[in-house]
Each structure stands twice: as C-alpha cells, then as structure tokens.
C-alpha positions as CSV (number, residue, x, y, z in Angstrom):
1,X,74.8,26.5,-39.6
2,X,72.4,24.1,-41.3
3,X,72.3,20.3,-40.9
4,X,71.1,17.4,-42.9
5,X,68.8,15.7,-41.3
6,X,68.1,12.0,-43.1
7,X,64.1,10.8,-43.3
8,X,64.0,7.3,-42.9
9,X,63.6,5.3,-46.0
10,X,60.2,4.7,-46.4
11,X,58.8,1.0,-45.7
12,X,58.1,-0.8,-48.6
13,X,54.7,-2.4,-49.1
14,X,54.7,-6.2,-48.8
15,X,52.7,-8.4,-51.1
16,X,50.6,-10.7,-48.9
17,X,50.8,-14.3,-50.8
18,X,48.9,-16.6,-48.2
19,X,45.5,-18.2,-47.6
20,X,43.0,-14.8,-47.4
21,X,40.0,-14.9,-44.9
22,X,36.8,-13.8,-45.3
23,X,35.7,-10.6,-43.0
24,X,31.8,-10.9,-41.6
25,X,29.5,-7.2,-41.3
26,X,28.9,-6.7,-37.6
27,X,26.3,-4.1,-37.3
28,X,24.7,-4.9,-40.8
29,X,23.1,-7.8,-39.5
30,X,21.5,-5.8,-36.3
31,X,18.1,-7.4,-35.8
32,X,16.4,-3.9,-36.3
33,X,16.9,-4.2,-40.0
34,X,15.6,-7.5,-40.6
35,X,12.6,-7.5,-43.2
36,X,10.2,-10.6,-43.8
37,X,9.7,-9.3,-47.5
38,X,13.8,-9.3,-47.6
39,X,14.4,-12.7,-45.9
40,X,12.2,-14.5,-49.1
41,X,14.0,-12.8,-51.6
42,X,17.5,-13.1,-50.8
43,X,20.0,-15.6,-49.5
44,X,20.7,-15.5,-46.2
45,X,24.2,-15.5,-46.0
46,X,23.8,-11.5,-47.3
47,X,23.3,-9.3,-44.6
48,X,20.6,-7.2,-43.6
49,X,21.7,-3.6,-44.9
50,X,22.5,-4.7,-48.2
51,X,18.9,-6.6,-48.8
52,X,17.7,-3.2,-48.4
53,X,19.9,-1.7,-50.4
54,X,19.4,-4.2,-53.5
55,X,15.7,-4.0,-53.4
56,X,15.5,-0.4,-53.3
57,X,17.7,0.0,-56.0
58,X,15.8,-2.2,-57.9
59,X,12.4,-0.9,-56.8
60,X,13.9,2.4,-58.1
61,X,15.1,0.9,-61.4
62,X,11.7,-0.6,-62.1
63,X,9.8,2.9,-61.1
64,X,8.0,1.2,-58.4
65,X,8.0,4.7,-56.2
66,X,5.2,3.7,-54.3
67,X,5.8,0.4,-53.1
68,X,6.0,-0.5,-49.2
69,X,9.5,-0.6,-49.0
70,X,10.5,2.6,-50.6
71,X,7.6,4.5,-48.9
72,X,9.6,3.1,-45.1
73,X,12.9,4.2,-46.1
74,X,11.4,8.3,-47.8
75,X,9.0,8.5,-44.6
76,X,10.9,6.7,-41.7
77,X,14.7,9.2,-41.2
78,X,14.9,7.2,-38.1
79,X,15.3,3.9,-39.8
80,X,17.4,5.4,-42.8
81,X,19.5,6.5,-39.9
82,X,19.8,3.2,-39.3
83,X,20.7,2.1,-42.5
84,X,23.6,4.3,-42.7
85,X,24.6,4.0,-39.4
86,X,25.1,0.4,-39.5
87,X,27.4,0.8,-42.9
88,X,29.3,3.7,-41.5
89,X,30.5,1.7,-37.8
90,X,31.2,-1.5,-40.5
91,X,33.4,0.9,-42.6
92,X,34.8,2.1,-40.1
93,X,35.5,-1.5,-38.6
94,X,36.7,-2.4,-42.6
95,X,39.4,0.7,-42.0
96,X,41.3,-0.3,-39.0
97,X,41.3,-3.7,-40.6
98,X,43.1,-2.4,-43.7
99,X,45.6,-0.1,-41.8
100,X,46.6,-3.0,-39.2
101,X,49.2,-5.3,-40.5
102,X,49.0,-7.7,-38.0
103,X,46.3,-9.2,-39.8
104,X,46.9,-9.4,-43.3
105,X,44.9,-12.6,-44.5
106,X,42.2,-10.1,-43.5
107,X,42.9,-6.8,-45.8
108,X,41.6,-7.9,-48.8
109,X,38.2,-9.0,-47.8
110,X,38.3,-5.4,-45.6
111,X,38.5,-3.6,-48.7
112,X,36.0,-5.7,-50.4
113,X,33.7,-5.2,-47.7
114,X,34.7,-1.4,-47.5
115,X,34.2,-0.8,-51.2
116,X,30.1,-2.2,-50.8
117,X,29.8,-0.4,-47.6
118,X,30.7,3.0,-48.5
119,X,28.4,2.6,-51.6
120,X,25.6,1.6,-49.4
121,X,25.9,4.7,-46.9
122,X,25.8,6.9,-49.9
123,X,22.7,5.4,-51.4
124,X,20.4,5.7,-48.3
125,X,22.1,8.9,-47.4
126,X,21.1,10.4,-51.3
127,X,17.6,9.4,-51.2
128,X,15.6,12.2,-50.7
129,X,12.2,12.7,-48.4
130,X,9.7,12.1,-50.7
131,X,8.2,10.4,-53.9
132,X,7.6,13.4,-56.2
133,X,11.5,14.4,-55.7
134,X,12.9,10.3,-55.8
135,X,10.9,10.2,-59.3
136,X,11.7,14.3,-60.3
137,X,15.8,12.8,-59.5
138,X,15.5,10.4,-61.8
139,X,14.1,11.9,-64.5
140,X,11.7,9.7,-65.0
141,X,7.7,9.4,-65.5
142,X,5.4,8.7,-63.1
143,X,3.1,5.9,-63.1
C-alpha cells in the first residue's frame, strides 16, 4: 500500500530591512602581497589582491606587456598562487557568510565581496606563462 508522505513547506526567504555592515577581506591583505609601486597608486583602504589585480588589468589594457609588474605575476606561479589563494579562502569566508542567517546585516556586503573575489581568482588564474601568449590572447600588436 502506498502512503503520502507531506514535504515540509519550504521556508520562505526573509527580506533583511535593517542597518547592513560592511565585511573586511582577511587573507587579501596578507603582508606577502604588499607592493610599494601599489601602495602609491591606490588608496589604502583597498586591499592588497585587488591593487594587483587593477594594475594588471590596466597594464594589460594599455599593452604594457613588459612592464615589472606583469613580468612578476607571468614568471613568479608561486606568487600567482598566492594571488588566487588569498581570493579563494576570502570567497570561501564570503560563502559561509551568505548561507548563515544568524548574521544577516552581513550578507549583502558577502555577496559584494564574493562577486569581486571570484572575478579576481579567475583573472590571475587565466593569465597565461608568458608575454608572447598574454599579447597572442589579446589579439593585439606588440610594441
């Protein structure tokens, strides 16, 4: 004989409406990944990863392919590892942050963070291991 067996009524999803807080990177500002060059060009309330991640991008953008920076991140895996190591234990920090409730002045900032964080790890984990294939990528000349 068969019996109907109820599923619980799913919870709903409650709108948080109060005062939101802002959620700091942990192990994006690791000492390791701090760059003179970096500290003069950007603010210091942004963290270490993304300095690197701006100027690249924009050393990238501008064709600069040999320039000091770049040349660390295509000739240095250990300190790319770095890089990407650092977004991936902050992402993973951003999860558990969005899947506990207990703290939900805290979610939104998580996701914020989790958003830049994942976009970061897939930059420095796309860039390849030398110039001629960075420029060759991008389809562009070389100077």
């Amino acid at each position: 004989m068969l019996q109907v067996i109820k599923a619980p009524l799913p919870k709903l999803a409650s709108v948080y409406g109060g005062p939101h807080c802002q959620l700091e990177f942990t192990s994006c500002w690791t000492k390791r990944l701090n760059n003179p060059l970096l500290n003069s060009l950007y603010k210091s309330s942004i963290c270490y990863t993304e300095r690197w991640y701006l100027e690249t991008r924009r050393l990238i953008n501008d064709e600069l392919w040999y320039h000091p920076l770049i040349t660390t991140l295509l000739k240095d895996q250990e300190f790319k590892s770095m890089l990407v190591t650092s977004a991936f234990i902050d992402g993973a920090l951003m999860r558990s942050v969005i899947n506990d409730d207990a703290y939900p002045e805290y979610q939104l900032s998580a996701a914020i963070n989790l958003k830049k964080l994942n976009q970061w790890c897939s930059f420095f984990v796309s860039l390849p291991h030398s110039h001629e294939t960075l420029s060759d990528l991008n389809g562009q000349s070389r100077s």
